[in-house]
Steps between C-alpha positions, in 0.01 A plus 500: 500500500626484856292454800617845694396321811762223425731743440438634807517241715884380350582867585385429848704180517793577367558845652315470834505086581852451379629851537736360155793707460743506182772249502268207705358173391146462523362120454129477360350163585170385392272212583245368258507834304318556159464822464843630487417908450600602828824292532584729144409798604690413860837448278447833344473698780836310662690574186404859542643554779818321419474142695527154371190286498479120473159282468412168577133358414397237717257211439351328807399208292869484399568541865265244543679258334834527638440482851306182413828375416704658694714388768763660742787497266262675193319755753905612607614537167155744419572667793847572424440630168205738611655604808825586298292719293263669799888627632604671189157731515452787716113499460233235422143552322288210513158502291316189571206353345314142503376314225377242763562621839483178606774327289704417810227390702536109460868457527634245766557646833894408446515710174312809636801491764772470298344762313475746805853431649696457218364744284262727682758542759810557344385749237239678641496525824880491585541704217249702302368604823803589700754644198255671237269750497199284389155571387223210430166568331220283290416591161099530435378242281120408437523183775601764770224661413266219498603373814469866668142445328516783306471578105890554345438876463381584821770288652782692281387790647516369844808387463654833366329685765634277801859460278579858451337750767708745690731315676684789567228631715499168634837511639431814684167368708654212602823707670309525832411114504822398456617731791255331725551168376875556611391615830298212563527203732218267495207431238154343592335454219079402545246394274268211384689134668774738543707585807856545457786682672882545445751774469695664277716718715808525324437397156579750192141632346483520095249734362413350111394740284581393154855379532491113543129423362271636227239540676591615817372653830664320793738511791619220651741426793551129674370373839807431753559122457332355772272749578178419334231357741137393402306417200367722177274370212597664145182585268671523196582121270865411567681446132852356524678611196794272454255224554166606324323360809232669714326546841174626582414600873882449615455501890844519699617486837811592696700462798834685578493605094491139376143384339372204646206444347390596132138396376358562166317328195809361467666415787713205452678717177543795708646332778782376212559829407573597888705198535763593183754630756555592884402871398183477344288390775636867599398896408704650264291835418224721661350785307218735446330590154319785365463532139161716452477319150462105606175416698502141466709206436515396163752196534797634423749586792691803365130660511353344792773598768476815391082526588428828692392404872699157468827352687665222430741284667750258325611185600881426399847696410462877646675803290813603509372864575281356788665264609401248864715191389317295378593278197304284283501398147143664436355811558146513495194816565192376686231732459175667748299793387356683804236739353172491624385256189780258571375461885698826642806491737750699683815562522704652819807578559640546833159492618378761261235427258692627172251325180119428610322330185759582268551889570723666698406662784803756604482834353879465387418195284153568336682600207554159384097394507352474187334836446847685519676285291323525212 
C-alpha cells in the first residue's frame, strides 16, 4: 500500500520544486539510497505528465573509493561524463541519504580537493545550480532519527510535517521581507561573541519556499564583497558534506569581507577548507530562516539552515541568482540560532531592529513567525 504522505511529497517535488513540464528531462540522483519507493513513485508522476526521467544511484563508499585513486586526469574524465549529462536535463532531483555520514571524512586533504574542484565544481555548482531547476532533500531513515534523538515514528512524522507544510502560504509571508531586504543597505547583526556588519545594497533577494530544498523556509541574498566587518560565533555544529568532516563552536572573523581568523574544535582542518581557493576565505551567501516545523539542529544541513529564528552565512561560491563575485570551489552554510534558548540576538537593518530572539518584530513581517505559519 502506498504511503499517501510519500505520494504527496513527489507531487510537491515534481510539480512545485521542478515546475516539470512535458517534453523535459528530469535527472534523479541518489546517494546511499535503500529505500527506493519514492524515487518510483517520483518516475510515475514524471511519466504522467509526459517528461523523460533518468536515475542514477550513488554510493559514497563507491565514491569513496575512486577519489582514493583518483588523480587529475580520472577526476576530468568523471567530470566530463556527468557534466555532459547535467546539460541534457532541464531539472535535477537529488534524494540523499548516508549509510555512514562520515565515509568521506578521512580522505587525504589532496583527494577531498580534487574532489571539490573537479567534480563538485564542474557539475554542480557551474551547472546543476546555474542551468536546472534543482531540488535537494534527505530521505528519513532510522539513523536520522537516532541522531535527531528521537524514536523512527515520531521522527517520520517530523519529517513529513517540516517536508510538506504550506509552502504556498509560505511564499506569500515572506513577499514583504524580500521587499525590504531589497531596500536595504547595511546589516548588523548582534548576539552571543557576535558583532558583525556588512551590506547588501544591491544584491538580488531569493525568497525559498519549496523550490530548491525539501525542507525549506529561507531567503537568502549575499553581503557586497568586501563589506563584512567584525566577528560572529555560529551555535549550530558545522558539517561539510563533500568532506564528511565537522566543526563545533566555529568562531570567525573578518576584515573588508575576507575572514581572518577562524577558531573551532578543529581549527587546523577548517583553516584547510578556507584555504582550497582565493574565494573561500570569502562570503558567498547570507540568509534568514523560518520554518515553524524545525526547532533544533539535528545534524543534517538541508534541515538545520532552515531552523526558524536562525541565519546562516556561507563561506565560498555565491549563487548565480545572488550573485557578489565571489568564486570558490566550495560552498558551505555556517549556522547561529538566535532564540532566546540559543543565547538570543538581533538583527538590524539599516539601523532598524528587524528579528529580536528569533521573531520578527515589524507588523508587515510577523506573518512568517512560527504561530502563523503553521
Amino acid at each position: 500500500m502506498k504511503d499517501p504522505r510519500l505520494e504527496k511529497l513527489a507531487k510537491i517535488l515534481v510539480h512545485h520544486s521542478t515546475r516539470v513540464q512535458a517534453g523535459e528531462n528530469v535527472l534523479i540522483e541518489t546517494f546511499d539510497l535503500s529505500d527506493l519507493t519514492l524515487v518510483k513513485m517520483l518516475i510515475e508522476e514524471i511519466r504522467r505528465i509526459g517528461a523523460n526521467p533518468l536515475v542514477d544511484l550513488k554510493n559514497y563508499g563507491i565514491i569513496r573509493k575512486l577519489l582514493l585513486q583518483a588523480d587529475e586526469e580520472m577526476m576530468n574524465l568523471v567530470a566530463d561524463v556527468e557534466v555532459y549529462r547535467m546539460k541534457k536535463v532541464q531539472a535535477h532531483i537529488t534524494i540523499r541519504n548516508y549509510a555512514n555520514a562520515f565515509e568521506l571524512s578521512d580522505l587525504p586533504s589532496d583527494k577531498i580537493e580534487l574532489y571539490n574542484k573537479f567534480w563538485i565544481k564542474p557539475v554542480y555548482l557551474d551547472v546543476a545550480i546555474r542551468s536546472t531547476k534543482w531540488v535537494v532533500l534527505r530521505y528519513p531513515t532510522p539513523s536520522m532519527a537516532q541522531k535527531a534523538e528521537m524514536s523512527t515514528e515520531a521522527f517520520e512524522d517530523f519529517y513529513f510535517n517540516v517536508c510538506t507544510l504550506d509552502y504556498a502560504k509560505m511564499a506569500e509571508a515572506v513577499k514583504p521581507l524580500k521587499k525590504l531586504m531589497e531596500a536595504t543597505d547595511k546589516v548588523h547583526i548582534v548576539g552571543p561573541e557576535t558583532d558583525l556588519n556588512f551590506s547588501i545594497k544591491g544584491i538580488p533577494t531569493i525568497p525559498c519556499t519549496g523550490e530548491y530544498n525539501i525542507p525549506d523556509g529561507e531567503i537568502f541574498t549575499a553581503p557586497v564583497k568586501d563589506s563584512i566587518n567584525g566577528f560572529i560565533t555560529f551555535n549550530v555544529p558545522h558539517f561539510d558534506i563533500d568532506s564528511g568532516q565537522k566543526f563545533q563552536n566555529v568562531r570567525l572573523e573578518f576584515q573588508n569581507g575576507k575572514i581572518v581568523k577562524a577558531t573551532c574544535d578543529r581549527t587546523e582542518e577548517l583553516n584547510k577548507l578556507l584555504d582550497t581557493d582565493e574565494g573561500a576565505r570569502f562570503c558567498g551567501e547570507f540568509a534568514l530562516s523560518f520554518n515553524p516545523y524545525l526547532r533544533k539542529p539535528i545534524l543534517e544541513l538541508l534541515f538545520d539552515e532552515k531552523i526558524d529564528g536562525a541565519l546562516h552565512l556561507a563561506y565560498g561560491s555565491a549563487y548565480d541568482e545572488a550573485d557578489n563575485g565571489n568564486r570558490s570551489a566550495i560552498h558551505n552554510d555556517l549556522i547561529l540560532i538566535q532564540r532566546p534558548e540559543y543565547g538570543g540576538g538581533e538583527i538590524y537593518f539599516d539601523g532598524v531592529l528587524i528579528r529580536k530572539d528569533g521573531l520578527f518584530i515589524p507588523e508587515s513581517l510577523r506573518g512568517l513567525n512560527p504561530e502563523n505559519l503553521k
